[in-house]
TORKOL-4160 file (C-alpha; in steps of 0.2 Angstrom, whole numbers, padded with zeros to 4 digits, m for minus):
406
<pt num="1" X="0382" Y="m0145" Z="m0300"/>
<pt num="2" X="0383" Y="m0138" Z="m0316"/>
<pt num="3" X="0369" Y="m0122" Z="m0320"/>
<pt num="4" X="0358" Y="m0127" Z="m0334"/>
<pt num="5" X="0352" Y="m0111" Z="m0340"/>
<pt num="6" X="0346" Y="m0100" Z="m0328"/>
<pt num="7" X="0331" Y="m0088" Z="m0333"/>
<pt num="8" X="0332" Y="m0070" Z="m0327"/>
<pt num="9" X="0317" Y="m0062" Z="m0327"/>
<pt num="10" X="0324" Y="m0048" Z="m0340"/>
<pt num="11" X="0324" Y="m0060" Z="m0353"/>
<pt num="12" X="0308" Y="m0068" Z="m0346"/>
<pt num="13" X="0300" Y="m0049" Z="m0351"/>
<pt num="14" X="0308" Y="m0048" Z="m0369"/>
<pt num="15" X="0303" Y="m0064" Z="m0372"/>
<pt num="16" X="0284" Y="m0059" Z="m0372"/>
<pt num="17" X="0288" Y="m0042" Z="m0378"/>
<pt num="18" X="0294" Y="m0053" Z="m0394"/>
<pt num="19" X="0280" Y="m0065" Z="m0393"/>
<pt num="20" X="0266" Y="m0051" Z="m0393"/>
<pt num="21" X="0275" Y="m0041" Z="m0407"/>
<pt num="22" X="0274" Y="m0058" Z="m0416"/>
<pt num="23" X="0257" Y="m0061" Z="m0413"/>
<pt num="24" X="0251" Y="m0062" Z="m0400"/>
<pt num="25" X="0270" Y="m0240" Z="m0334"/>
<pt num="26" X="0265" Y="m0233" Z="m0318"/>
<pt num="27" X="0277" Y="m0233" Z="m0303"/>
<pt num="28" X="0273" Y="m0241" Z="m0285"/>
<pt num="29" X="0276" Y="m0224" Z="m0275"/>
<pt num="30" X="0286" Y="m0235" Z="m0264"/>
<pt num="31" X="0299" Y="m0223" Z="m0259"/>
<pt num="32" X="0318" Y="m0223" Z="m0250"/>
<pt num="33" X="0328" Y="m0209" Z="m0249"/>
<pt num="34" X="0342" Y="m0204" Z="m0258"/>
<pt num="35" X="0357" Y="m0202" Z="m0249"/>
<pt num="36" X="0372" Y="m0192" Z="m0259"/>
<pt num="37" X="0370" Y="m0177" Z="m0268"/>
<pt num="38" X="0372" Y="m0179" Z="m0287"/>
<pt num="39" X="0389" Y="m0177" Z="m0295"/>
<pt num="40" X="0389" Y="m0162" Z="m0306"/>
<pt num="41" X="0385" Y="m0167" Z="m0325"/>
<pt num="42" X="0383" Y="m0160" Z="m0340"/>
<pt num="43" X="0370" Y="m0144" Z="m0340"/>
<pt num="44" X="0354" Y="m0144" Z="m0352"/>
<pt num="45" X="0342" Y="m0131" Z="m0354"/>
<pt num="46" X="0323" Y="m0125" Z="m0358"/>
<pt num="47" X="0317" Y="m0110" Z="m0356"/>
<pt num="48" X="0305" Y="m0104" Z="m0345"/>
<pt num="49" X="0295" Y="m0088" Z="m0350"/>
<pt num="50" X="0277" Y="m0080" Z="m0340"/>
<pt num="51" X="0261" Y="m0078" Z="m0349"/>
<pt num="52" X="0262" Y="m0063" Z="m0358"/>
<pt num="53" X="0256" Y="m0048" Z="m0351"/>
<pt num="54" X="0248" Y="m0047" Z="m0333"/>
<pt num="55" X="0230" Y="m0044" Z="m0333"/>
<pt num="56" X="0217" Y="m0039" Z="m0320"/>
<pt num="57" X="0211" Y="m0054" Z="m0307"/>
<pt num="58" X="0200" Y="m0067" Z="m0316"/>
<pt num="59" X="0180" Y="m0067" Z="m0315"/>
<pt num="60" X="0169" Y="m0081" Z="m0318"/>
<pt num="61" X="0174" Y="m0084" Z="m0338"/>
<pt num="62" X="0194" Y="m0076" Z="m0337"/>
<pt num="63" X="0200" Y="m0065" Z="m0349"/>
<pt num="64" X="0207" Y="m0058" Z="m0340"/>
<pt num="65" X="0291" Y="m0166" Z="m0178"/>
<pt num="66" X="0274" Y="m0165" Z="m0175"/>
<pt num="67" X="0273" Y="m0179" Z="m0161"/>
<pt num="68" X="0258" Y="m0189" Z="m0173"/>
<pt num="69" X="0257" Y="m0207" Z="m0174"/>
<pt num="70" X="0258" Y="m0214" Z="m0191"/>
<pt num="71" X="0242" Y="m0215" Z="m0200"/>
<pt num="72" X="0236" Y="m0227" Z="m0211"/>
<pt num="73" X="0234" Y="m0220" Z="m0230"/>
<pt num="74" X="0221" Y="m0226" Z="m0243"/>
<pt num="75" X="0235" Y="m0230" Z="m0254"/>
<pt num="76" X="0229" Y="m0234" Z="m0273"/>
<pt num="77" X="0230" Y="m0250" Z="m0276"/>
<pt num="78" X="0245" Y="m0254" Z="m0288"/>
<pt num="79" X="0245" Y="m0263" Z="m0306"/>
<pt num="80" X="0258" Y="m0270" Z="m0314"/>
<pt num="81" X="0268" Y="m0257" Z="m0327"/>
<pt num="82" X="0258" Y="m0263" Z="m0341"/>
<pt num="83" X="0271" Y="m0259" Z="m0358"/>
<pt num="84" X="0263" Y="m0242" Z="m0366"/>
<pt num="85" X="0249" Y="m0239" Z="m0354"/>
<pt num="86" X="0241" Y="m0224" Z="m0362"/>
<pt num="87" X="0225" Y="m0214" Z="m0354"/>
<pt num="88" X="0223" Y="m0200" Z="m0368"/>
<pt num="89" X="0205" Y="m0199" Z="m0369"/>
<pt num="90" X="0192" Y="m0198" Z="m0356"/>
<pt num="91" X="0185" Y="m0218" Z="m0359"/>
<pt num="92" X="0202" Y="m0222" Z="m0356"/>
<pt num="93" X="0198" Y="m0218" Z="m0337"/>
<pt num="94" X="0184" Y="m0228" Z="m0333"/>
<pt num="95" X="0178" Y="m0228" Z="m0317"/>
<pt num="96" X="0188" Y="m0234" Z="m0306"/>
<pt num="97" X="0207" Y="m0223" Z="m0313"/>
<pt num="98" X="0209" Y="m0205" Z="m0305"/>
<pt num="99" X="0209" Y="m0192" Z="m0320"/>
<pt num="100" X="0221" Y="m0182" Z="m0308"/>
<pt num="101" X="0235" Y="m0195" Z="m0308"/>
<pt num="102" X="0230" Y="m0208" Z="m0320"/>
<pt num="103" X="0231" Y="m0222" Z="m0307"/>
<pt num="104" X="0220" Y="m0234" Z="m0300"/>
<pt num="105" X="0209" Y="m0232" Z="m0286"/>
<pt num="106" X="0206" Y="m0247" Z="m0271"/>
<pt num="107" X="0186" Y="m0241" Z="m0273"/>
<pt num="108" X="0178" Y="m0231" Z="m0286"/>
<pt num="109" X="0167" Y="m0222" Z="m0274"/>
<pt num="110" X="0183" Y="m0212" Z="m0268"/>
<pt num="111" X="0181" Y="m0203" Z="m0285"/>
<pt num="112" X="0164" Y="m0198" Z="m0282"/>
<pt num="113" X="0167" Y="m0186" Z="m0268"/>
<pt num="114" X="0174" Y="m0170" Z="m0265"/>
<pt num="115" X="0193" Y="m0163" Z="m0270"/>
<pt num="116" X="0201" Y="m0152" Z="m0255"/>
<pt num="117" X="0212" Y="m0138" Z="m0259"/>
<pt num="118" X="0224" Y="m0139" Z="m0241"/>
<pt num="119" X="0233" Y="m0125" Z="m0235"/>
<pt num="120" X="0251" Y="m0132" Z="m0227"/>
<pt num="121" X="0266" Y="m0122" Z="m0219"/>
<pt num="122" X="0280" Y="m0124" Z="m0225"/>
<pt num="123" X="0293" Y="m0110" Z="m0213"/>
<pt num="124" X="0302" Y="m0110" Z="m0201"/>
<pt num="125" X="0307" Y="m0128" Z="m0204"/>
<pt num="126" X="0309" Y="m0130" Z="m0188"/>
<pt num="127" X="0292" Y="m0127" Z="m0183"/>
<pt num="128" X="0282" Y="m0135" Z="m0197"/>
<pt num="129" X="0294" Y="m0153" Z="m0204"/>
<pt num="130" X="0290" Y="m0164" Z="m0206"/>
<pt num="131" X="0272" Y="m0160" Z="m0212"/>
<pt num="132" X="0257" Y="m0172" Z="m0213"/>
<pt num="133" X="0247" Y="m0179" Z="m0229"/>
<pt num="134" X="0260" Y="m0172" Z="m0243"/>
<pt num="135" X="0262" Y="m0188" Z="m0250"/>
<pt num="136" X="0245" Y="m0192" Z="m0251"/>
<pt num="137" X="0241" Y="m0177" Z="m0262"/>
<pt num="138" X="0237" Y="m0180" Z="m0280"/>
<pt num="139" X="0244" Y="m0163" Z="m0284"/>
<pt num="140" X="0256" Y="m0149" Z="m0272"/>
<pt num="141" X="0257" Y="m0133" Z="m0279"/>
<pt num="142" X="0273" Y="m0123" Z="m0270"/>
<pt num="143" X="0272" Y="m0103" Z="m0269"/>
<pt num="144" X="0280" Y="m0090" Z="m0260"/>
<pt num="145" X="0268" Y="m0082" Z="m0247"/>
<pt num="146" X="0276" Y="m0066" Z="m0243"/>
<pt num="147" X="0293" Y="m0063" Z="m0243"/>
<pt num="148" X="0304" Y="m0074" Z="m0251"/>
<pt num="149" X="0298" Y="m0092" Z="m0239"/>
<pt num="150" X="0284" Y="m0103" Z="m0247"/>
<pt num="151" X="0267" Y="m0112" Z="m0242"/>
<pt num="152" X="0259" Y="m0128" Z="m0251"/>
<pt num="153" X="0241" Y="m0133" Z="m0257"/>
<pt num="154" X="0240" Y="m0150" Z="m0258"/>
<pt num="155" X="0224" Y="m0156" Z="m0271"/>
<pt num="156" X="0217" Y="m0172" Z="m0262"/>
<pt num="157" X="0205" Y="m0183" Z="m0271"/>
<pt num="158" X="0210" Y="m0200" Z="m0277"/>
<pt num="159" X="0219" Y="m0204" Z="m0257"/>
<pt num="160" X="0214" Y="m0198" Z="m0242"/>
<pt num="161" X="0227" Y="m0193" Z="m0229"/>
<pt num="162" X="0220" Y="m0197" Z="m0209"/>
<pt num="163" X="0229" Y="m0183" Z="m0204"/>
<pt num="164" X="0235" Y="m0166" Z="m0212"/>
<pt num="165" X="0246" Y="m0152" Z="m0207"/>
<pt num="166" X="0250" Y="m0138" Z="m0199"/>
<pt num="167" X="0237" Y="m0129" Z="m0207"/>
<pt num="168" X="0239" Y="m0110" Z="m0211"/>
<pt num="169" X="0231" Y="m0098" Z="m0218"/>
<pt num="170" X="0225" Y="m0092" Z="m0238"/>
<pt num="171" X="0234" Y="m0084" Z="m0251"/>
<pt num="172" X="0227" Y="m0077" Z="m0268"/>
<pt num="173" X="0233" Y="m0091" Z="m0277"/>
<pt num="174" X="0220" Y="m0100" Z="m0267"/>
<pt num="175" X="0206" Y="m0089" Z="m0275"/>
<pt num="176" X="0210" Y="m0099" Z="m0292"/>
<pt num="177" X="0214" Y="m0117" Z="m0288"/>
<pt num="178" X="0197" Y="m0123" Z="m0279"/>
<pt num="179" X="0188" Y="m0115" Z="m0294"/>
<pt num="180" X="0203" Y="m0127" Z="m0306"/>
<pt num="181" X="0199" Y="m0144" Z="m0298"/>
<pt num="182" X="0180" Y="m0139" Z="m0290"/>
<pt num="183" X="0187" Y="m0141" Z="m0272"/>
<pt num="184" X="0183" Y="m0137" Z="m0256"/>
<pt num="185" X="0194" Y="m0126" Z="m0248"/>
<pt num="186" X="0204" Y="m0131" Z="m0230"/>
<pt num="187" X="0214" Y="m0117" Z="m0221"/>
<pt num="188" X="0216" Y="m0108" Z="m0205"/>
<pt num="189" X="0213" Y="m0090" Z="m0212"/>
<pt num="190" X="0217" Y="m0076" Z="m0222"/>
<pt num="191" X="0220" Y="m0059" Z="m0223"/>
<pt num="192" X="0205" Y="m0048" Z="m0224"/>
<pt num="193" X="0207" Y="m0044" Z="m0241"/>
<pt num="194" X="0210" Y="m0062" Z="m0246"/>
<pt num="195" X="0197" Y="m0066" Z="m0236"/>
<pt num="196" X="0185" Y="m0054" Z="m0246"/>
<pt num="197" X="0191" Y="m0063" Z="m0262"/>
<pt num="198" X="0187" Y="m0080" Z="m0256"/>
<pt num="199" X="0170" Y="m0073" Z="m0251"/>
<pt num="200" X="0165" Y="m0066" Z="m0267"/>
<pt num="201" X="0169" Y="m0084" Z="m0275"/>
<pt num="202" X="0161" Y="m0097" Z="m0285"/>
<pt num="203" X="0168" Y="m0111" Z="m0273"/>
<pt num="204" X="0161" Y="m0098" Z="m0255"/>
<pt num="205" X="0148" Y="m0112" Z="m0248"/>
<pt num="206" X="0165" Y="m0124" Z="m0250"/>
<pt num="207" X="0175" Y="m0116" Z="m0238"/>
<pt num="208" X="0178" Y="m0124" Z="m0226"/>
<pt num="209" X="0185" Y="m0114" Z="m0210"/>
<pt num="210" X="0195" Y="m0117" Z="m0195"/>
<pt num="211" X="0180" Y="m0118" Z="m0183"/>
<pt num="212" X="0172" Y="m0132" Z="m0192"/>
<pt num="213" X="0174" Y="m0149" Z="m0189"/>
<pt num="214" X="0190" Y="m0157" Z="m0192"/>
<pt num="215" X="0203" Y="m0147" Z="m0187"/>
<pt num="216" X="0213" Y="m0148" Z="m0170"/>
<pt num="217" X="0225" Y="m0142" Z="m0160"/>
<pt num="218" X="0240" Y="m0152" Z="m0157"/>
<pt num="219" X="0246" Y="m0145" Z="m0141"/>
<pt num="220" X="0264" Y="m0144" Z="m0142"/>
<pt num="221" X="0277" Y="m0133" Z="m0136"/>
<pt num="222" X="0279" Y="m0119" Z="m0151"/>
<pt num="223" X="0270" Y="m0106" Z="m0157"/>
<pt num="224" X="0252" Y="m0107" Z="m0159"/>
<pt num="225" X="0248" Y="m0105" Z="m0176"/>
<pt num="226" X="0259" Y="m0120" Z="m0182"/>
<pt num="227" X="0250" Y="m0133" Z="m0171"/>
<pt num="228" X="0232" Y="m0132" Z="m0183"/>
<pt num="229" X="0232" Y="m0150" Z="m0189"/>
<pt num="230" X="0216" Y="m0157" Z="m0200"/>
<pt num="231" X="0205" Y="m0173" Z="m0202"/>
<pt num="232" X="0201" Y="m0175" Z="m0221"/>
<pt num="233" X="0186" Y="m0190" Z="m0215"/>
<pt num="234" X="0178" Y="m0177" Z="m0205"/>
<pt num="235" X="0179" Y="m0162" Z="m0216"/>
<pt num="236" X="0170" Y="m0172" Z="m0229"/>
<pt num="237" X="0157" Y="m0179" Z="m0217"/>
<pt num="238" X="0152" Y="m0158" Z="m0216"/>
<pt num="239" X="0152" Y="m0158" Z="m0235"/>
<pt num="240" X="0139" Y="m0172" Z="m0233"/>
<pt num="241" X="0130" Y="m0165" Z="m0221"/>
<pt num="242" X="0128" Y="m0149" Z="m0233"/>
<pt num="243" X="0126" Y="m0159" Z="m0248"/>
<pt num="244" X="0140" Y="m0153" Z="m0255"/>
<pt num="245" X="0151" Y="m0170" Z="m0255"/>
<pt num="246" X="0150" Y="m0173" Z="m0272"/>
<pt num="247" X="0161" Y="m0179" Z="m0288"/>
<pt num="248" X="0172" Y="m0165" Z="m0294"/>
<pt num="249" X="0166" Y="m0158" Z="m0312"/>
<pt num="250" X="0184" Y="m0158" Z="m0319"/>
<pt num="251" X="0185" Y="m0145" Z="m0335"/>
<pt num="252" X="0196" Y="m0152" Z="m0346"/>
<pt num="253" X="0208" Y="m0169" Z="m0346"/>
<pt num="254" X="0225" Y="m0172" Z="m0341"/>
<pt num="255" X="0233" Y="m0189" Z="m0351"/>
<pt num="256" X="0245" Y="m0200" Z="m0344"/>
<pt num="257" X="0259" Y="m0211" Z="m0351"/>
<pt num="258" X="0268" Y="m0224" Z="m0342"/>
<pt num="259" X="0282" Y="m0224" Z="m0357"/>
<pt num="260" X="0293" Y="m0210" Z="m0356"/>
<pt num="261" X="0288" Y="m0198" Z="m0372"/>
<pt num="262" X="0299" Y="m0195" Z="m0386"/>
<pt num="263" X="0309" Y="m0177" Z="m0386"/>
<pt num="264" X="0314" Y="m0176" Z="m0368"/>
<pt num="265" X="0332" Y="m0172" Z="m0363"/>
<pt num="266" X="0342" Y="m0181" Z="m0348"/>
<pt num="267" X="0337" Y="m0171" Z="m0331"/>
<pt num="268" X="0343" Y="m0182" Z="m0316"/>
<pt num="269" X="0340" Y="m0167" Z="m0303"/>
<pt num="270" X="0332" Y="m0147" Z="m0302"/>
<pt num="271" X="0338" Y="m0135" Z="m0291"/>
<pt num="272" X="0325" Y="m0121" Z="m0288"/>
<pt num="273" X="0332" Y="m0105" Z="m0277"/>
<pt num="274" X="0318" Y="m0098" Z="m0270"/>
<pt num="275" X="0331" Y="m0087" Z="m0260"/>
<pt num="276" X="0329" Y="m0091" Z="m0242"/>
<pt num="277" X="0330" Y="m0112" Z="m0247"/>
<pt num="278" X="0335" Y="m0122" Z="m0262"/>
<pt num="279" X="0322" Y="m0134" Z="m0266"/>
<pt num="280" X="0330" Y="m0150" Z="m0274"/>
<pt num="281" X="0319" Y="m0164" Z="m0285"/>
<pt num="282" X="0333" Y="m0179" Z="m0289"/>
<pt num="283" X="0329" Y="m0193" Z="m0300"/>
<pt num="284" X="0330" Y="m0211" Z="m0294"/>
<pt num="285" X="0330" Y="m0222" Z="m0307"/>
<pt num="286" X="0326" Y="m0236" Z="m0296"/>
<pt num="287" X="0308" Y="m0231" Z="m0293"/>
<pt num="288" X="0306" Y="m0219" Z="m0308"/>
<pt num="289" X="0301" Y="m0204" Z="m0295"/>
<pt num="290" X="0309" Y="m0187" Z="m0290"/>
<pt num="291" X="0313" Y="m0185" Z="m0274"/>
<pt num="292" X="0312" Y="m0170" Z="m0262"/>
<pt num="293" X="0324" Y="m0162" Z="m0254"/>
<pt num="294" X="0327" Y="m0142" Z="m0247"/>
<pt num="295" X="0342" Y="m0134" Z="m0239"/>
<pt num="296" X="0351" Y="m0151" Z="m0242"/>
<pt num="297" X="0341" Y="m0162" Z="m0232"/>
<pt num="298" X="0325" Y="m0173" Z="m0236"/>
<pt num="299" X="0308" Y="m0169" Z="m0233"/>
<pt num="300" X="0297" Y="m0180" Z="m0224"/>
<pt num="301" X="0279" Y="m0185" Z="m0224"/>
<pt num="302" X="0276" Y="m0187" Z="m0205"/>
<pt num="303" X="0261" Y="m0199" Z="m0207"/>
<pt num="304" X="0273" Y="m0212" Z="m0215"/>
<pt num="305" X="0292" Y="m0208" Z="m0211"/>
<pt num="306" X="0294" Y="m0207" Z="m0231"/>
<pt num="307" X="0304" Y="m0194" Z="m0240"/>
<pt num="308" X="0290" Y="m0185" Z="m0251"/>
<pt num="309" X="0290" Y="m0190" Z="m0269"/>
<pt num="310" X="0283" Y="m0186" Z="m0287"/>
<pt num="311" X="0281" Y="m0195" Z="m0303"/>
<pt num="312" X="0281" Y="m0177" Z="m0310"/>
<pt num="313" X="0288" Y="m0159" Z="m0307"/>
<pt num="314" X="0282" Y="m0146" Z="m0316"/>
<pt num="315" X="0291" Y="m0129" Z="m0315"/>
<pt num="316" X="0281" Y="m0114" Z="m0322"/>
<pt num="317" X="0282" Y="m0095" Z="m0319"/>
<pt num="318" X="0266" Y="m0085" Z="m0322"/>
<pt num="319" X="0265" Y="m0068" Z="m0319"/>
<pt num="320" X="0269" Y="m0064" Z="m0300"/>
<pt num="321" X="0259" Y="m0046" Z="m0296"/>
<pt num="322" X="0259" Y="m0037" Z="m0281"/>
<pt num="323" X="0241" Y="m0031" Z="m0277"/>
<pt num="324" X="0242" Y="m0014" Z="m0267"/>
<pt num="325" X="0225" Y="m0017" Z="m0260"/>
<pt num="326" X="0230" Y="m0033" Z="m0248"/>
<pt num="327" X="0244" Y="m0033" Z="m0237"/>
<pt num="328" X="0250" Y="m0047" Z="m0228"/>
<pt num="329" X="0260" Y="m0043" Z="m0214"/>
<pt num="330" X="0263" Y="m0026" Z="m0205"/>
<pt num="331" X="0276" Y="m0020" Z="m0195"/>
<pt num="332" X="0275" Y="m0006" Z="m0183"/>
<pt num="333" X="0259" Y="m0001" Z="m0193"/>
<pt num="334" X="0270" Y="m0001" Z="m0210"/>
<pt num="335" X="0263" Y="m0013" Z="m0223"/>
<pt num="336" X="0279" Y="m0023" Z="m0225"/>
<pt num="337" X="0275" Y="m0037" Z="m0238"/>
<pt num="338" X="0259" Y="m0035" Z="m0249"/>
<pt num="339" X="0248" Y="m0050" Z="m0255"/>
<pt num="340" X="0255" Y="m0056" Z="m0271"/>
<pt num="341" X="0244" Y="m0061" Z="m0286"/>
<pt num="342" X="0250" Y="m0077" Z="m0295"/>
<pt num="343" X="0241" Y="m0075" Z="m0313"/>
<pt num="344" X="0239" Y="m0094" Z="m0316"/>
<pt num="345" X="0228" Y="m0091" Z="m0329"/>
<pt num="346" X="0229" Y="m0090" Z="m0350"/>
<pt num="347" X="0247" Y="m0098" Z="m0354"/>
<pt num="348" X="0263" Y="m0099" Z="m0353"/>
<pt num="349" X="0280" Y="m0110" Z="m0355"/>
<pt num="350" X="0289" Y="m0121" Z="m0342"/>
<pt num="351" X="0295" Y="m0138" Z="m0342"/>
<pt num="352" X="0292" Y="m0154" Z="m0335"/>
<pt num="353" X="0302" Y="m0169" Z="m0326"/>
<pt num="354" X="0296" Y="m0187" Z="m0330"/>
<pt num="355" X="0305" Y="m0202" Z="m0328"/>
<pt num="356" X="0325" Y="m0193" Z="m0327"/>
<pt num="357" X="0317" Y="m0183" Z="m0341"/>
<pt num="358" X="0315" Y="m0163" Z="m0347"/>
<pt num="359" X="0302" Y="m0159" Z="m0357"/>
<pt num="360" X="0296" Y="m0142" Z="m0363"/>
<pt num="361" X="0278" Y="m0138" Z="m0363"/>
<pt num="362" X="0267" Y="m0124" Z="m0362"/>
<pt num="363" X="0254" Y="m0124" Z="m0350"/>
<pt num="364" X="0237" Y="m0117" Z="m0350"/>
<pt num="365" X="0221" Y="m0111" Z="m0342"/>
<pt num="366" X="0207" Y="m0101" Z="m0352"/>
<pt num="367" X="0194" Y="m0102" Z="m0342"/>
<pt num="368" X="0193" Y="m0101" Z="m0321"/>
<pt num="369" X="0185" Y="m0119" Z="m0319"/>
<pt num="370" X="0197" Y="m0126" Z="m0333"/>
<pt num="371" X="0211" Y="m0137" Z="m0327"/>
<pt num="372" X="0227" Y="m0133" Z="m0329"/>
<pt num="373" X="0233" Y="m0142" Z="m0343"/>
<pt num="374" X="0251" Y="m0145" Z="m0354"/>
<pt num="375" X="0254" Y="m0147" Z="m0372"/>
<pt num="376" X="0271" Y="m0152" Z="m0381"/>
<pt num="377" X="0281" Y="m0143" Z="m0392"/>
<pt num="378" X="0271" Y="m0147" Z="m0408"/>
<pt num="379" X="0253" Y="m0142" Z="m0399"/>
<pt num="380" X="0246" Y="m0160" Z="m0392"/>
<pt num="381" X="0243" Y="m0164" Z="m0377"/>
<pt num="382" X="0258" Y="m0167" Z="m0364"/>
<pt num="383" X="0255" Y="m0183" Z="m0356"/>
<pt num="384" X="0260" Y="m0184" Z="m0338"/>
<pt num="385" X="0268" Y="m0200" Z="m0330"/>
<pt num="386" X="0255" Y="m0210" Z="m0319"/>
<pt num="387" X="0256" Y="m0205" Z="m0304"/>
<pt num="388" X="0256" Y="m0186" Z="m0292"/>
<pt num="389" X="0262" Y="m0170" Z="m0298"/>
<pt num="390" X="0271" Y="m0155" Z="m0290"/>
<pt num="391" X="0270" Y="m0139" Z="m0294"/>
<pt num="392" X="0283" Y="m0126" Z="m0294"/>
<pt num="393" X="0279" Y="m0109" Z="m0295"/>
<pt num="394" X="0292" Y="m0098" Z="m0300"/>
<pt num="395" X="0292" Y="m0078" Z="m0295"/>
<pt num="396" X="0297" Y="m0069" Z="m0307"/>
<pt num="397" X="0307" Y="m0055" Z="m0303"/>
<pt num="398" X="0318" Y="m0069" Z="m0297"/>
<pt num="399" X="0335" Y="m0068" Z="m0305"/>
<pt num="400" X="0342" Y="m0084" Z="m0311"/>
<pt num="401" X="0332" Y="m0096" Z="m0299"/>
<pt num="402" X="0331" Y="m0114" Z="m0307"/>
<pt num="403" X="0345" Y="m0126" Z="m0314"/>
<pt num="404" X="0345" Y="m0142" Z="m0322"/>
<pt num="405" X="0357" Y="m0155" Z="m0322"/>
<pt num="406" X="0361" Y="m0173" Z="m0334"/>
């Protein structure tokens, strides 16, 4: 494979030095994997710069395999790719499309409930693959944790997953994205200054923690703290029972296409190194999705057997800051890996895949409950393919991490 362009975080930083001197459709997510790697093509290129400057944690208004049976999903239910379906407005929607991913749901009332913000292992691989519920998410940010390995939050709403897992433990990033999508929060712990964040939140009587109904153990041979496992069913009959089971108030709106946009550039695979694994999203034209792959072989869903998909991949590199009050993981007494702040707020630029497609886009978030949002080149808004997202975020003091290929 060919490297498109690589983005080195030195030119990341004089890219917003420059930008501040300047001023300032729809595809069944039926899914087979794909087995050989892409033969190497031409390279094309966007570039991928941070939000400018990094800025002190957000407040309220920012400026600043496991042995599981299969379970069955609450799949949406699937409609024919009607020529130029377009949901750009919120009457577009209805009541019955998720705004998330566009897409139809089997039963209107699974939009009037609750989103959860899941935390998922992702390392060692042999501990954690294949994980439960990832293709049932509507949304999957990936972030590193500490060090250079990384941990997912899967946004559920429009599907439910029976099972989800193994569930570990909070991360700063997940101060910011219950408050995005007005979630409830599902993980197995946090370090004490995390868990001081997540305390001190708008979304605290959401949390949902691990002594609460709904989590379990598995039992199997490994270490403990990958066999946590979840029930989403019974985590939202504790919402319920609270009062707090209710439909998400989503700040802003996301629009969909199911015709591919004008302006995009042939992308049939992205390599991402995130240094201890090469995460992989290859196109297959057959079904119109990105498939995943990491350290050369696919990932799983383990509820279904399926190689995890996405109708859309979206690579963006906010500002990565280490905070020097939290620290993650000590060794021999010696903080060896502080907590790292993902600045996922404000904007920035990145680029999106959609149907074997690139597409540069700035992203944005003004304010903490405002979604995260995309707008083209020319300023409207971006629309997504129907269907689930993932999200990669990019650190950056990473050297040269991502590539594109035709």
């Amino acid at each position: 494979m060919q490297p498109v362009k690589k983005f080195s975080s030195l030119l990341i930083l004089l890219l917003a030095v420059l930008l501040a001197v300047a001023c300032g459709g729809e595809a069944s997510p039926t899914v087979t994997p794909i087995a050989p790697p892409l033969a190497a093509a031409t390279a094309v290129s966007t570039p991928l710069t941070t939000n400018p400057t990094p800025t002190a944690a957000p407040t309220n208004t920012l400026p600043p395999p496991p042995t599981i049976p299969p379970a069955a999903t609450s799949a949406p239910t699937s409609e024919p790719a009607a020529e130029g379906v377009s949901l750009l407005a919120a009457a577009d929607f209805g009541t019955d499309r998720n705004p998330l991913t566009g897409e139809l749901v089997a039963d209107p009332a699974q939009l009037q409930r609750r989103p959860l913000a899941i935390k998922i292992s992702n390392a060692p691989p042999s501990f954690v693959r294949p994980q439960a519920g990832l293709n049932s998410a509507d949304w999957v940010f990936e972030h590193t944790a500490e060090g250079h390995i990384t941990r997912f939050t899967l946004i559920m709403y429009g599907q439910e997953a029976e099972l989800v897992g193994p569930i570990r433990s909070a991360r700063l990033i997940d101060v910011e994205l219950p408050a995005i999508y007005d979630a409830a929060l599902v993980f197995s712990g946090a370090s004490t200054g995390v868990n001081q964040r997540l305390n001190a939140s708008d979304f605290e009587s959401r949390i949902i923690r691990s002594a609460d109904p709904g989590y379990f153990r598995t039992g199997e041979d490994k270490p403990f703290e990958h066999t946590l496992y979840g029930r989403p069913a019974t985590f939202r009959q504790g919402l319920e029972a609270q009062g707090l089971n209710t439909p998400p108030d989503f700040n802003g709106l996301l629009t969909f296409t199911s015709q591919p946009p004008a302006g995009g550039e042939p992308a049939s695979q992205v390599a991402l190194d995130y240094e201890w694994e090469i995460v992989e999203w290859r196109y297959d034209e057959a079904t119109g999705r990105y498939f995943r792959w990491a350290a050369g072989e696919p990932i799983l869903d383990a509820n279904t057997g399926e190689q995890v998909s996405a109708a859309n991949v979206v690579v963006i590199a906010p500002f990565h800051v280490e905070d020097a009050t939290i620290c993650e993981q000590i060794t021999n007494d010696v903080c060896t890996h502080l907590s790292v702040q993902i600045q996922l707020w404000g904007s920035g630029t990145g680029f999106i895949l959609r149907d074997g497609q690139q597409y540069p886009v700035t992203w944005h978030r003004e304010g903490r409950n405002d979604l995260l949002t995309f707008t083209a080149a020319d300023g409207s808004p971006f629309p997504l393919q129907i269907g689930n997202s993932w999200v990669q975020l990019v650190p950056t003091w990473y050297d040269d991490p991502v590539s594109v290929t035709e």
